[in-house]
VOGU-3710 file (C-alpha; in Angstrom, 3 decimals, decimal comma):
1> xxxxxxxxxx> 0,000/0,000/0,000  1,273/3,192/-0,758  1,713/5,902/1,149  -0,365/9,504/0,496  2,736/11,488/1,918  5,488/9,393/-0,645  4,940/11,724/-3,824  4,314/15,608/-2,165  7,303/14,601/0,233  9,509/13,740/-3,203
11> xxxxxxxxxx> 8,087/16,409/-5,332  9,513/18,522/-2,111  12,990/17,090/-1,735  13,584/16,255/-5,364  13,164/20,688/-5,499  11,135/20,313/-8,341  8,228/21,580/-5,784  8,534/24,679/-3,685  6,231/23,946/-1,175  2,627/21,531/-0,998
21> xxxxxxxxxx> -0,361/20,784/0,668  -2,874/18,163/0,246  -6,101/16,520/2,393  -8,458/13,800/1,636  -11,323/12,864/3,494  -14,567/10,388/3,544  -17,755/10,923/4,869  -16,620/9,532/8,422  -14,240/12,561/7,993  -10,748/13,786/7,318
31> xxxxxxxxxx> -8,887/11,019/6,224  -5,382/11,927/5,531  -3,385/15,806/5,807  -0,031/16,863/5,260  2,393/19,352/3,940  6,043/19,518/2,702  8,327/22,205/1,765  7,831/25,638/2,610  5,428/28,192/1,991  7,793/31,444/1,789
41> xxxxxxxxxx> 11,762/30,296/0,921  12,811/33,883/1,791  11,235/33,808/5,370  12,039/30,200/5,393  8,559/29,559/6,894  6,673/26,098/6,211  3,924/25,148/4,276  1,187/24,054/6,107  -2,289/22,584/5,425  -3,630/26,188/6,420
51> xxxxxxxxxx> -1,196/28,153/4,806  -3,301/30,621/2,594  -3,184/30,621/-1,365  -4,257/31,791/-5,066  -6,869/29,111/-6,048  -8,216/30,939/-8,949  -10,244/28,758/-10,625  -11,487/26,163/-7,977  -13,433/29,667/-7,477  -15,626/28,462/-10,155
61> xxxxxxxxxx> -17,520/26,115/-8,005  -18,044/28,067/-5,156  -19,426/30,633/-6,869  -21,760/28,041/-9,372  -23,054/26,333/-5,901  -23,666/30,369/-4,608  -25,758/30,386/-7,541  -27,921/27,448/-7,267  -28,573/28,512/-4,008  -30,570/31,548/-5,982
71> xxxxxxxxxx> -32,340/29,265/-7,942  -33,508/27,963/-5,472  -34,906/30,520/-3,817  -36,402/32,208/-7,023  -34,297/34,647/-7,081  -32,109/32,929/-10,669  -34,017/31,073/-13,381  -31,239/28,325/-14,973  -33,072/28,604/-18,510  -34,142/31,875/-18,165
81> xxxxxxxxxx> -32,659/34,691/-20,393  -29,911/36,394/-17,863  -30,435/39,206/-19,739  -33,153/40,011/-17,590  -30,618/40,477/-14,242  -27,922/41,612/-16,880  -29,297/43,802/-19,183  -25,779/44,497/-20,681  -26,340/40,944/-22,351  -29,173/41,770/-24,257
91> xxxxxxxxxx> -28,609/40,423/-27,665  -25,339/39,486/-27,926  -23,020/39,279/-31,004  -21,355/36,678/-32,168  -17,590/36,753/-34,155  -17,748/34,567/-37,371  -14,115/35,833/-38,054  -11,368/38,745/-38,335  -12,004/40,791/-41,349  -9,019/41,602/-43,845
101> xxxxxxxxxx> -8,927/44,921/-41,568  -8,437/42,716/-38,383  -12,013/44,063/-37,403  -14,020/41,072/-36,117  -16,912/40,212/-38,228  -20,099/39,907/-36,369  -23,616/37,977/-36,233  -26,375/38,484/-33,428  -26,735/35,501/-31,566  -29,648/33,389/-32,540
111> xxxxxxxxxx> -30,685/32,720/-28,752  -30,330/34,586/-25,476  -27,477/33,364/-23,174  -29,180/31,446/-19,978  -27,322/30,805/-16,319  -27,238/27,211/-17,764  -25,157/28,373/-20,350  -22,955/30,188/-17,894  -22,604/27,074/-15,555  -21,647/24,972/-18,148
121> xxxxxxxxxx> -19,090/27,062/-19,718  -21,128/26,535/-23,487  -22,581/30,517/-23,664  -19,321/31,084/-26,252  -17,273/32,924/-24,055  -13,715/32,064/-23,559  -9,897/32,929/-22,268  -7,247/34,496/-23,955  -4,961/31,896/-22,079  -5,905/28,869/-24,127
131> xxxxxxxxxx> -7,684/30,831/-27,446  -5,446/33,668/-29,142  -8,456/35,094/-30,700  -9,602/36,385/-27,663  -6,300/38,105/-27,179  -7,050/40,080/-30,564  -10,582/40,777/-29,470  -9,781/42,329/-26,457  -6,996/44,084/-27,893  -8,697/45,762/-31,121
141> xxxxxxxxxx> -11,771/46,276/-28,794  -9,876/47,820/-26,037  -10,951/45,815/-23,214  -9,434/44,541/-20,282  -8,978/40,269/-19,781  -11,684/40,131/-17,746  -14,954/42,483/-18,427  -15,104/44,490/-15,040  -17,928/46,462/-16,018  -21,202/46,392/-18,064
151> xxxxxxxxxx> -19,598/48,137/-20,877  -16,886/45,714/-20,966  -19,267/42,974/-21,159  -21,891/44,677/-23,479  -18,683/44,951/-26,173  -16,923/41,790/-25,860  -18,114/39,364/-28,720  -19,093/35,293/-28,154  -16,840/32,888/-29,626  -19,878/30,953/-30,800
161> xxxxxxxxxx> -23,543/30,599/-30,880  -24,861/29,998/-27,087  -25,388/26,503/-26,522  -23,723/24,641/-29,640  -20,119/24,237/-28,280  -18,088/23,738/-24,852  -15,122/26,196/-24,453  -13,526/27,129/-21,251  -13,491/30,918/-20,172  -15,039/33,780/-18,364
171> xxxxxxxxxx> -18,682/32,657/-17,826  -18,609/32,220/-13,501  -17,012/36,020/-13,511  -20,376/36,462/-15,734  -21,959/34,666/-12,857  -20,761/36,288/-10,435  -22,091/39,737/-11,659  -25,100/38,343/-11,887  -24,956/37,513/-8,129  -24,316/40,451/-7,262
181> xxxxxxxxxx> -27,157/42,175/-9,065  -30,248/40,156/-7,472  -28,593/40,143/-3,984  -27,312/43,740/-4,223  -24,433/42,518/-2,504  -21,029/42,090/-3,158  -19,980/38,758/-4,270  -17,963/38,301/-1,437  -20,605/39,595/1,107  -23,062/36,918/-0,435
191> xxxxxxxxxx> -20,359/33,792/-0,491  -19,502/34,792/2,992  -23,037/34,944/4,027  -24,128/31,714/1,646  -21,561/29,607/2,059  -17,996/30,303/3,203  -19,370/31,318/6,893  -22,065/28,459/7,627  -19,103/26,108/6,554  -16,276/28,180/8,943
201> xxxxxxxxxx> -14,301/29,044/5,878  -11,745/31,533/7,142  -9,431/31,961/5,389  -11,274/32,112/1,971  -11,587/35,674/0,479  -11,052/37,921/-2,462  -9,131/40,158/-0,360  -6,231/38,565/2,225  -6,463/40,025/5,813  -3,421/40,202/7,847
211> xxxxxxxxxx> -3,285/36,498/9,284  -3,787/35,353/6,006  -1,161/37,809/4,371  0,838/35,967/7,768  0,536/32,186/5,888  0,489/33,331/1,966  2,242/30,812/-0,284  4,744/32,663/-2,216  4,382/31,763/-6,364  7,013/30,314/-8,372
221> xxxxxxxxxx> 7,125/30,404/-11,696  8,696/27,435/-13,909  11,102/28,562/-16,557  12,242/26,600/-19,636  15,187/25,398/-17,477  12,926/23,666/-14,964  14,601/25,785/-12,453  11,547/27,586/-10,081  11,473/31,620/-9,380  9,458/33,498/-7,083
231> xxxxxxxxxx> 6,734/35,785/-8,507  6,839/38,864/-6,775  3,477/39,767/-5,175  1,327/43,345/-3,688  -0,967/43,469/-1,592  -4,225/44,537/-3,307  -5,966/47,124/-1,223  -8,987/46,961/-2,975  -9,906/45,230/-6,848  -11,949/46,471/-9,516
241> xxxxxxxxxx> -14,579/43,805/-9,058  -14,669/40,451/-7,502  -13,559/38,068/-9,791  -16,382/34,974/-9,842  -14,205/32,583/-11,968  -11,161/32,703/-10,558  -10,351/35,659/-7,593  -10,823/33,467/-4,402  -7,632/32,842/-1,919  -7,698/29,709/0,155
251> xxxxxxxxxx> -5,891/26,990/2,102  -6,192/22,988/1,997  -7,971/23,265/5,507  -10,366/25,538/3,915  -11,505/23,980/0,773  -12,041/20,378/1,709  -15,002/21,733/3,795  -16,273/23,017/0,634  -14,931/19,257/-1,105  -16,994/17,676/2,163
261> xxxxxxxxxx> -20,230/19,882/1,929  -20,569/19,358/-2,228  -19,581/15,239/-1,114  -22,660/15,126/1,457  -24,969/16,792/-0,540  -25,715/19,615/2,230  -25,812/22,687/0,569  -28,289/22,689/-1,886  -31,619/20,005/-2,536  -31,435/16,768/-3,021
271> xxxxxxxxxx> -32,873/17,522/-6,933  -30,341/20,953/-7,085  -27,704/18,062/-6,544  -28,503/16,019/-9,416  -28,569/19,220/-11,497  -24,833/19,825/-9,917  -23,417/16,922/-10,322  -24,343/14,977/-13,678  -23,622/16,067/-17,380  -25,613/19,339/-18,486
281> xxxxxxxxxx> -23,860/19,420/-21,908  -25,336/16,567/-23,167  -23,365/15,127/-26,096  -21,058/17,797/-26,530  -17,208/17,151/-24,810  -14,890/19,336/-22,453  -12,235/19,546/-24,785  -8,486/19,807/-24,374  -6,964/23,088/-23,060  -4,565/24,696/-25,903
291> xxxxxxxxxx> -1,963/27,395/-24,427  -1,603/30,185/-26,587  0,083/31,967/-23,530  3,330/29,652/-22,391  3,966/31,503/-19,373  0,355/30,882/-17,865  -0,370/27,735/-19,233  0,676/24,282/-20,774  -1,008/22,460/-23,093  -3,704/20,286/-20,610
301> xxxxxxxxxx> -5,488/17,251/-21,967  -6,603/15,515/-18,921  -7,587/11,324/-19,750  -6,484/11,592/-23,613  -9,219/9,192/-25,352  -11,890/9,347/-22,173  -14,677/11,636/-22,799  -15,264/14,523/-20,422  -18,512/16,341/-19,695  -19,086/19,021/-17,506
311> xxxxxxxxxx> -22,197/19,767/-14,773  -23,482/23,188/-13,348  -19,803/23,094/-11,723  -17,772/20,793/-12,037  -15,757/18,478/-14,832  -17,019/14,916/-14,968  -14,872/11,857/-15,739  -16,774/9,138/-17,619  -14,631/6,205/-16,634  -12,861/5,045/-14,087
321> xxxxxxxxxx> -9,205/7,224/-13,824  -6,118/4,703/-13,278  -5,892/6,482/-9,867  -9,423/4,791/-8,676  -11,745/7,406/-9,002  -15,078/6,544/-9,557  -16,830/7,204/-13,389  -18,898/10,169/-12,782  -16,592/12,117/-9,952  -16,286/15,791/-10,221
331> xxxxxxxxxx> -13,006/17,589/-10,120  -11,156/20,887/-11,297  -8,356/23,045/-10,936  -6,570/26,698/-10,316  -4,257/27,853/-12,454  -1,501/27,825/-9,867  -1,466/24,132/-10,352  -3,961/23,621/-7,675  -6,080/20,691/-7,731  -9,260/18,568/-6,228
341> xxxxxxxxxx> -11,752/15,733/-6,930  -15,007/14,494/-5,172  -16,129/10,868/-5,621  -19,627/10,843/-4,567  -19,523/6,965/-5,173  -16,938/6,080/-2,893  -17,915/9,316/-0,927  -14,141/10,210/-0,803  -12,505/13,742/-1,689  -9,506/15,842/-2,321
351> xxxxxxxxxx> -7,686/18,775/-2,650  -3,391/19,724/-4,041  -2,616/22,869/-3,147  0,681/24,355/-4,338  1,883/27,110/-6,297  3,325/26,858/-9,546  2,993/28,262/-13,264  2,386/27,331/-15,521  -0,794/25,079/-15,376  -0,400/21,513/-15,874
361> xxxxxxxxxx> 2,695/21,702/-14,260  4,212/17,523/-15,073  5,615/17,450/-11,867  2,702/19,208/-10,101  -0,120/17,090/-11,697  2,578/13,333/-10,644  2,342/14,039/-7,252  -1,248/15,254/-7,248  -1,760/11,624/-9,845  0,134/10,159/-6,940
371> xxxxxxxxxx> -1,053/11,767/-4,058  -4,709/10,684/-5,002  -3,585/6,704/-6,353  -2,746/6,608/-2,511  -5,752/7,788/-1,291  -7,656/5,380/-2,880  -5,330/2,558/-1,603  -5,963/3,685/1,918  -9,609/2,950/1,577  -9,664/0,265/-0,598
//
């Protein structure tokens, strides 16, 4: 049997990892914790399962659970046009293609863009990390990476007609927005009154406090040479908007209560969960992950040959992974090669934390392969 602390505590010493954190747990409760390396090298201060980082992405399902929690309560419609809460999205265009003046050529989209759109990432929005097209739009339109305002939004074309294809990008920040709108809160007010407080999540926030400035996990970046260098970091006073899709900090400790609540079924309805937690794209595939920025990014094709589907919030795997988990687990991932899965079969869960660029990091995504391989030994 195989032991869950073998490949952080290798990734660690071999110095092809700065510092790692990782926790499983089952429905009897946490099952295994531990962390290796250290969190700041220039302090010299260790990492630790609550040591506080960027988890940018694993945002996405916090904020997609925040919003079933609406629909619930009447507040969101999933099929309804979300034009209604964002007006700013009423009719929006498509791009066919770049004209021979690099202008994009445009089509009104044939249908209005619905939260289930959104949720699913198939509305026909995008990133320019993984789609250099985007990087053109934004560029000849003037607009920022992310839309931080209605104007930004109400100018920045769809990839595609709503509904006809799966592409990866901005459509939680969307989400988030529209949050924010029908609660006439902040996004962070509502999380931390819908879900990060009932579940005692601390030390998850858009902006750090002092004790979690205290335990921040310093960013390396990877360069050609495989040889790691620390990002330099400010504190953020304030941010233009909170970012829905990817703006959360967080800590191992912290997120597997999230892992443990979405495993248990106890935030939303029994039916909500279905909705969360099976395909919603139907036939269509979450496809491969193409960098068009190096630096952020690495090509990602998680399972080559498996197909992948994706629910209200989370990626699906359709068969059995060679690291045990069950055919129709959720999982995702942050950008700082952060990682987690729930298997609501085996009613297991877990969550990688570390701090790396690019994504799909080799060694990053071994030890997390590894990490989780001895997970499921341990409760096999």
């Amino acid at each position: 049997m195989s032991d869950p602390d073998t490949p952080l505590r290798e990734a660690v010493e071999a110095g092809a990892l700065v510092g790692v954190a990782a926790m499983a747990a089952t429905s009897a409760g946490i099952l295994h914790s531990a962390a290796f390396g250290l969190r700041d090298p220039g302090l010299g201060t260790a990492m630790t399962t609550d040591s506080v980082a960027w988890v940018a992405s694993m945002t996405k399902a916090i904020v997609s659970v925040a919003a079933l929690k609406l629909v619930e309560q009447g507040r969101l419609g999933l099929d309804e046009p979300i034009c209604d809460v964002l007006p700013e999205l009423t009719q929006p265009l498509v791009m066919e293609r770049f004209g021979t003046d690099g202008a994009p050529v445009l089509h009104e989209a044939p249908t209005a863009i619905t939260l289930r759109h959104l949720l699913t990432h198939t509305a026909g929005y995008g990133y320019d990390t993984w789609n250099p097209a985007i990087w053109h739009l934004q560029t000849r339109l003037g607009l920022p990476r992310i839309p931080g305002s209605p104007e930004d939004l109400r100018q920045l074309p769809l990839l595609f007609d709503p509904g006809t294809r799966w592409n990866y990008g901005i459509n939680i920040d969307v989400v988030g927005r529209a949050i924010e709108v029908v609660t006439g809160r902040t996004l962070d007010e509502h999380l931390r009154e819908s879900i990060l407080g009932p579940l005692g999540m601390q030390d998850t926030m858009f902006l750090l406090g002092p004790s979690q400035i205290e335990r921040r996990v310093v960013m390396h970046q990877r360069g050609e040479d495989g040889v790691l260098s620390a990002v330099p970091w400010t504190r953020a006073e304030r941010v233009p908007f909170m970012a829905g899709g990817g703006g959360l900090y967080s800590s191992a400790e912290d997120y597997l209560k999230f892992l443990m609540a979405v495993m248990t079924g106890s935030l939303l309805s029994e039916a909500m969960m279905i909705e969360l937690t099976t395909n919603q794209i139907g036939d269509l595939e979450v496809q491969p992950l193409v960098s068009a920025l190096p630096n952020a990014s690495r090509n990602v094709h998680l399972y080559p040959g498996m197909p992948l589907k994706w629910s209200l919030g989370f990626l699906i795997n359709t068969e059995t992974t060679p690291e045990g988990r069950s055919a129709g687990s959720l999982a995702w991932a942050g950008l700082p090669n952060c990682y987690y899965w729930v298997d609501r079969t085996r009613y297991v869960c877990g969550v990688f934390i570390t701090s790396v660029l690019p994504f799909g990091d080799p060694v990053a995504l071994g030890a997390f392969a590894g990490y989780e391989r001895a997970i499921y030994d341990l409760i096999a």
